[in-house]
Phi, psi and omega in degrees: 000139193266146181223127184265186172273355168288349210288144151257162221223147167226183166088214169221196160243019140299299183272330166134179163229132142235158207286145189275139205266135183227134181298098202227125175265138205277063214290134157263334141356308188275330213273325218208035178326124108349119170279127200261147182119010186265147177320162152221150196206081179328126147220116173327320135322348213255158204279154191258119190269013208219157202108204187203161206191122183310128203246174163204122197254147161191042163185179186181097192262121174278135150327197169253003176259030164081010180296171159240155188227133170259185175252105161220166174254135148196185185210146188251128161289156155284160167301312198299336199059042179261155200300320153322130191220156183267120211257123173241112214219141242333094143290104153301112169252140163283167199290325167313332173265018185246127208219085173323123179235147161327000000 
């Protein structure tokens, strides 16, 4: 697990410490922008970029231009709409493709 100096930490070290985790949804849209004007080429197979998809945020490091990134897990779908998804696990996100969720 990547650990910044931002992570907040919950438990002790009697019991462990893990990091606390806040629910954030994931525009991938944003994340994963188009360049406009560029072809497009359906394959039906290929991970579905677009929506938004639920995270697990648990850590967060600034740049050096004052931007923020978080520490987040998340899973990418496929188009096809098969149950198996691809596990992404502490991505640096900027912070702008980020969505507090319940």
């Amino acid at each position: 697990m990547l650990n910044t100096p931002f992570t907040v930490w919950e438990g002790d070290e009697v019991h462990g410490r893990r990091p606390v985790l806040t629910g954030v949804g994931v525009s991938l849209d944003r994340l994963f922008a188009r360049e406009p004007g560029a072809a497009r080429r359906v394959i039906a197979t290929g991970l579905d970029l677009t929506g938004e998809v639920r995270g697990r945020l648990h850590g967060r490091i600034p740049s050096v231009e004052g931007d923020w990134l978080g520490v987040v897990n998340y899973e990418i779908g496929y188009a096809d709409g098969r149950r198996d998804k691809l596990s992404l696990v502490d991505q640096l996100l900027p912070f702008h493709v980020l969505r507090e969720r319940e």
